[in-house]
N, C-alpha and C positions, 0 to 999 in steps of 0.2 A: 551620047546618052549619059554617061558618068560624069559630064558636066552638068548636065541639067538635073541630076539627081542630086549633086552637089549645093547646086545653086539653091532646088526646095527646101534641103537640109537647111542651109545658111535662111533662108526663110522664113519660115518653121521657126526656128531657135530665134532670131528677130525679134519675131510674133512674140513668141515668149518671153523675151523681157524683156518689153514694149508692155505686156501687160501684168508683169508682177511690178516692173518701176514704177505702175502708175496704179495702186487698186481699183481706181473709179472705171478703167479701161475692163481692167476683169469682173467686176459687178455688172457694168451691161450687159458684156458678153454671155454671162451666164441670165441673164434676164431672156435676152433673145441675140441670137446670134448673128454679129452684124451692127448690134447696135450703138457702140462706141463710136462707130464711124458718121452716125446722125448728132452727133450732138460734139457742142466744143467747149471743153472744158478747161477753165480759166482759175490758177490760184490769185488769188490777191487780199494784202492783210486788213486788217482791220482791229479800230477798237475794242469793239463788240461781235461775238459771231453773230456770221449773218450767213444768207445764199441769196445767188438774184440771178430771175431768168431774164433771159434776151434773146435777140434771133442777129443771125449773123448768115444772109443769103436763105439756103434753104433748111439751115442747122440750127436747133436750139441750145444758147450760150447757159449755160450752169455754170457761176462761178462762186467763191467761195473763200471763205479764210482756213479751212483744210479741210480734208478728206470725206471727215463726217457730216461738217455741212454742206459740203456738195452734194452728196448722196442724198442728202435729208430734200435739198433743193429738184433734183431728181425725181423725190419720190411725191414733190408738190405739184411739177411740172403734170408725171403721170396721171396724179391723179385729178384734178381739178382743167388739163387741158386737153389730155387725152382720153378721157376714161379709163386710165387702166388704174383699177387697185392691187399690189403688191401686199397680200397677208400669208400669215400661216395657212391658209386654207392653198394657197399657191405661188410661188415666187417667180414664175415664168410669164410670160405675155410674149401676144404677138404683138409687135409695134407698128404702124402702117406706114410705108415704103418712105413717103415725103410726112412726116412730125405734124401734127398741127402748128399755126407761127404764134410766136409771142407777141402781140401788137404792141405793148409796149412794155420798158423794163417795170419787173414784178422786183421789189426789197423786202425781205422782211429778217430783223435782225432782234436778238434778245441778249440781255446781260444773265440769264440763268443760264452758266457755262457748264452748268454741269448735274447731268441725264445720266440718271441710276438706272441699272436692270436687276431684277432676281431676288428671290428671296431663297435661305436655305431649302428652304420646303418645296420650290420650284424644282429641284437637282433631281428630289424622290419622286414625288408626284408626276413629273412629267419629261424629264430627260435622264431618268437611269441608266436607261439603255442607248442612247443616242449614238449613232457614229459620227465620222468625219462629213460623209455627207450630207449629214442632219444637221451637225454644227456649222458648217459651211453656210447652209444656209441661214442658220438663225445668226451669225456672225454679220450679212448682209444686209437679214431685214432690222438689224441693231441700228447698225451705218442708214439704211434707208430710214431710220425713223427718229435720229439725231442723239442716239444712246452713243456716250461715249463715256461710261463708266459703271461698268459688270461687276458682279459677283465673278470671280471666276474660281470655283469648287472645284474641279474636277480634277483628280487625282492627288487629291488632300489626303487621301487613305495612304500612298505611298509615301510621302512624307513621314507619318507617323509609325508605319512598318519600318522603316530605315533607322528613325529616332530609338523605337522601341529597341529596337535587336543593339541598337549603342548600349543602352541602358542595363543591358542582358536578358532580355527578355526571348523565348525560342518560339519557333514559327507558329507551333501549334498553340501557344499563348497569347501571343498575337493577332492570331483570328478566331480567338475566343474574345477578343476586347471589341476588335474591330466590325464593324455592323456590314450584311451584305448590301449590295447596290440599291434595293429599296427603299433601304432602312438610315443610308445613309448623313440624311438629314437632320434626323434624331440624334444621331450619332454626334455630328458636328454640335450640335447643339445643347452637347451634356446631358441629353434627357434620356438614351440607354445604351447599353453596351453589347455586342456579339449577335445581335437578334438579326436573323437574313443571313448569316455567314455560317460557313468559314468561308473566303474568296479562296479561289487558286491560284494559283502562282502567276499561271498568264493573264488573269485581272489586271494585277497589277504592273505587269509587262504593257497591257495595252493600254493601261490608261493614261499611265506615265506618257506614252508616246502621241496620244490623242491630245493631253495637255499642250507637249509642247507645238504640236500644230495648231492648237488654238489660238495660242498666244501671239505666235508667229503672226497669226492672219490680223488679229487685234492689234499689234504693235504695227502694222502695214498701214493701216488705216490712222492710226494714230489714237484708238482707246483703248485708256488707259485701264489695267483689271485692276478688281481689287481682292485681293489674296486672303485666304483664312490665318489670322495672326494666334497667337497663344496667349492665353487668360488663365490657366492650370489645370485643365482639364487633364486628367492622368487617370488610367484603371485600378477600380474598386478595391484591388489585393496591393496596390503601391505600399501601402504601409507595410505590409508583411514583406513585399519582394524588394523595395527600393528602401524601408525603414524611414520611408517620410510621415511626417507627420498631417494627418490628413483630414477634414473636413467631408464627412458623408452624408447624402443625402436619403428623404424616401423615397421609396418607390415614386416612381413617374409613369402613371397610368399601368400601372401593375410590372412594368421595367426597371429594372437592377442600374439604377444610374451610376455614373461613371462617377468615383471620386472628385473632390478638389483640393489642388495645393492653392493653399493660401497664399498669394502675391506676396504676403509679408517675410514668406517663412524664408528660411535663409537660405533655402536649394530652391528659390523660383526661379531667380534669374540664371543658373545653370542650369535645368530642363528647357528654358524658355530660349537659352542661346543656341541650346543643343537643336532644338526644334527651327529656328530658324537657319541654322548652317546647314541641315539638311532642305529647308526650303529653297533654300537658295544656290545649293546644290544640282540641284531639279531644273528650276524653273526660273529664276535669274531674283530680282529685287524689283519691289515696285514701291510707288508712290501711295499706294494706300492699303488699309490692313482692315481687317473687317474681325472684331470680337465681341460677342455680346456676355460679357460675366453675368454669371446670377440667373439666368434666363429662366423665368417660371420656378425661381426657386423657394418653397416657401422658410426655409429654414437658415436664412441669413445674416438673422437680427444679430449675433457675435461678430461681425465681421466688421475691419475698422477699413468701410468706403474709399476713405482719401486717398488712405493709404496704399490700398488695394488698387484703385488708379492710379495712381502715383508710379508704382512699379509695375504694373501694366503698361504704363508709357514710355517707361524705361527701357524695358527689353523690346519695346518696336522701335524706338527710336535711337537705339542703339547698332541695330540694321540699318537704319538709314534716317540720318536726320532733319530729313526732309519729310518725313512721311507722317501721315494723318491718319487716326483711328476713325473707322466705320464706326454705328452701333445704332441698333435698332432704338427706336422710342416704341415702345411697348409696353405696356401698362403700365409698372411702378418701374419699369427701367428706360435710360441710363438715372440710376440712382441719385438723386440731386446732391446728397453727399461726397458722391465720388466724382462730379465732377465741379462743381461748385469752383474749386482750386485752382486750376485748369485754364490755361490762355486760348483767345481765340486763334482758332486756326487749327487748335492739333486734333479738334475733333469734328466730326463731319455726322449731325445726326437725320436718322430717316425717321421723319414723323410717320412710322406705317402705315395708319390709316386714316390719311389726312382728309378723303373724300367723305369718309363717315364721324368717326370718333379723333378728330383733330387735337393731339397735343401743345399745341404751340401758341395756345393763348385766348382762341376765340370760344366762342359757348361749346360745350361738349360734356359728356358725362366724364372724357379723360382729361379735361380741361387742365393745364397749369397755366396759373395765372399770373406767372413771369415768364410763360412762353421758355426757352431755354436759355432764355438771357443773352450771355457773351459767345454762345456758340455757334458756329455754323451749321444750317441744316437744309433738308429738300424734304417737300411736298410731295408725299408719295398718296400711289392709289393700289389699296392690296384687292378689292374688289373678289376678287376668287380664293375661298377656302376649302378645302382638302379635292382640288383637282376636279371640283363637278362641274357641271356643264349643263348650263341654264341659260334664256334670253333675259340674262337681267343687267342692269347698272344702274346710278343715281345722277344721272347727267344734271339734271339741276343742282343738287348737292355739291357734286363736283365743282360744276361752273361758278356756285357762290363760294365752295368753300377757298377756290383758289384764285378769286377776284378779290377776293375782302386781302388778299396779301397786299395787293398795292396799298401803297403810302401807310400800310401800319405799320407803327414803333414795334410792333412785337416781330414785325419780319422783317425786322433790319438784315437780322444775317442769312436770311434765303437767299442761296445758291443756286437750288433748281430743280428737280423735280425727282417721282423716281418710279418705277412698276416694282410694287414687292408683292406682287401676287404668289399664291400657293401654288397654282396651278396655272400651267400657260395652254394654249390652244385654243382659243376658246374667247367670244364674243370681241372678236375683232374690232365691233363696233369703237369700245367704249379706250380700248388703246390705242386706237386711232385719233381717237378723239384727246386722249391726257397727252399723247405725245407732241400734238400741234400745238399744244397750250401757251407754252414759252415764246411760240411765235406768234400770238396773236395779243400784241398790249391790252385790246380793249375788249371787254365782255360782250360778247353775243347771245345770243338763245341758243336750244339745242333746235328746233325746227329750224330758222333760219340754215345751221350747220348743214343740219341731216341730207337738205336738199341737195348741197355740193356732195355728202356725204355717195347720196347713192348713186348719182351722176358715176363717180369713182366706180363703186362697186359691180355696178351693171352696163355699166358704158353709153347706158339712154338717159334722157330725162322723161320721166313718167308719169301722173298724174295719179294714177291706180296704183306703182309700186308706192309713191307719198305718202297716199291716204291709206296705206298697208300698214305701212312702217310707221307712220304717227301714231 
């Protein structure tokens, strides 16, 4: 008996890392259980990512040049061979016993290597409260839907509580600065200070430890985050309590906004080193840093741009010199002054609302008409503002605005794409549809799509759900 209970022990534990060595193995399993064992999965490299299904006996072959495009390849097979759709609405499926077979091998491969998720606003509106098993699975449908490059917010407030209390600041000062878990967004984004808080202690006990599960699961897969960097955002009494010299703003929507230290002033770069030693403290180093100076600020005009980038670059790349600045393209930012100066590569921009009001060149009311020039950037779709929840999107919009990229000079340096929606949850449709984008070279229609589309969604083909949904 004590043999045999032995032997399930040693089993059991097997099992288990059999499927942490391999994450594509624990994605199925939690899709349905059993189903790693339907399918055979193949790494192999390549130029270009790519995924390509095949049949091998009575297994469907996914293979892939790493993790994310397997799962992405996965999540083509489900839905255009099996019917099953994989969204926020449900991550589970039953899959049926014997796979439908792949007649023959399916490739589909793109040079946009790199899939943004998140917007700050996403963090408030729609995952404040999230646990591990929430993130678990939005971690998965990242990997299922070829995102291998996040926002990853969560537990940015401990950071800053650890910075603070270096600085001398005392706990109850500290969450008078720091915003509660709603509000946090705002927070991040210099538009106000303390509003939703004080947090308590165990907040930040748990978030801390939710982070580094996140990352865990991300680095598993092999996506990369991208980490909240420091631009000078400091609380409104720094002058009086730190005797910096400080830049204040107005009100923001009737909110007591957070100070700014000027990148130039000569204690930036020690707040800024300070802030990243406690980051990395935490949560380890990464490849990219996500900071949007200036954000909706109207009172900027004193401010020497270059400069101000210049040393914003400095203390990120002085953490790690490999590492590339995030920054939103939104309205008059990034600032063409600040980064005008700037080589390609250190910066990575999100045209936010490439579907509607496209910065990068082509006709638009935000039109710049050298596009961002030397820099690199992704085509994003923000589609959802403050969290509502509506049957809408611009699929033609979409479709033109992100066709007209091939062979233009002005999108020399797209990368790849990005979701900076406000709000997640919410018409699955149309992120389904931005996320295959990269994989599909040639323009199609949305009718054409929709068809495969609802095949996926509903598991039939139907004639009456068609004529619904057109």
């Amino acid at each position: 008996m004590k043999t045999k209970l032995c032997l399930l022990i040693l089993l059991i534990v097997g099992l288990s890392v059999q499927l942490s060595a391999n994450p594509i193995n624990g994605l199925l399993e939690r899709i349905d259980k059993g189903a790693s064992k339907k399918f055979v999965i193949e790494f192999k490299k390549g130029a270009d990512d790519f995924f390509e299904l095949d049949q091998k006996g009575t297994k469907v072959v996914v293979r892939g040049n790493n993790c994310v495009n397997i799962a992405t390849g996965i999540n083509w097979y489900l839905k255009y061979y099996a019917g099953i759709q994989l969204s926020w609405n449900g991550m589970q499926a039953k899959l049926p016993q014997v796979l439908p077979p792949v007649p023959r091998k399916e490739r589909h491969e793109t040079s946009l290597s790199l899939r943004y998720d998140f917007n700050y606003c996403t963090y408030s509106y729609t995952m404040a409260f999230w646990d591990w098993e929430r993130w678990e699975k939005e971690i998965d449908w990242m990997a299922l839907h070829g995102i291998n490059l996040p926002l990853a917010a969560v537990g940015q407030e401990c950071i800053w509580f650890n910075m603070l209390q270096k600085l001398g600041y005392s706990k109850d000062e500290i969450n008078r600065f720091i915003a509660g878990p709603a509000f946090l967004a705002w927070w991040a984004m210099n538009n106000l200070e303390g509003w939703g808080g004080p947090n308590p202690d165990s907040w930040y006990v748990q978030q801390e430890a939710l982070q580094k599960k996140i990352l865990k699961r991300m680095r598993e897969y092999g996506i990369k985050p991208v980490f909240p960097g420091y631009s000078g955002m400091v609380p409104h009494d720094a002058d009086e309590k730190l005797g910096l010299n400080l830049t204040k703003s107005d009100l923001w929507n009737g909110f007591t906004r957070p100070a700014f230290l000027q990148p130039t002033d000569v204690r930036f770069a020690e707040i800024a080193d300070l802030y990243y030693q406690e980051q990395e403290k935490l949560f380890g180093k990464v490849d990219y840093y996500s900071m949007d100076p200036f954000h909706e600020a109207e009172n900027a005009a004193s401010v020497d741009f270059d400069a101000a980038g210049k040393a914003i670059m400095a203390a990120m790349k002085k953490v790690n010199p490999k590492a590339t600045w995030v920054v939103q393209g939104w309205t008059e930012n990034p600032r063409p002054e600040m980064i005008k100066n700037m080589q390609n590569g250190d910066l990575l921009i999100l045209d936010l609302f490439s579907e509607c009001r496209p910065m990068w060149g082509i006709p638009s009311i935000w039109k710049r008409d050298k596009g961002y020039e030397q820099h690199n950037w992704l085509f994003c779709m923000l589609l959802n503002f403050g969290g509502n929840v509506g049957l809408h999107g611009r699929m033609d919009q979409l479709l033109d605005n992100f066709y007209l990229t091939k062979n233009n000079p002005l999108a020399v340096h797209l990368k790849g794409i990005g979701l900076t929606m406000e709000g997640a949850e919410n018409n699955p449709m149309m992120f389904e549809l931005m996320c295959e984008l990269p994989w599909r070279p040639e323009k199609f229609t949305k009718e054409e799509w929709l068809k495969d589309y609802l095949f996926a969604r509903y598991g039939v083909r139907d004639e009456k759900i068609e004529k619904a949904w057109t």
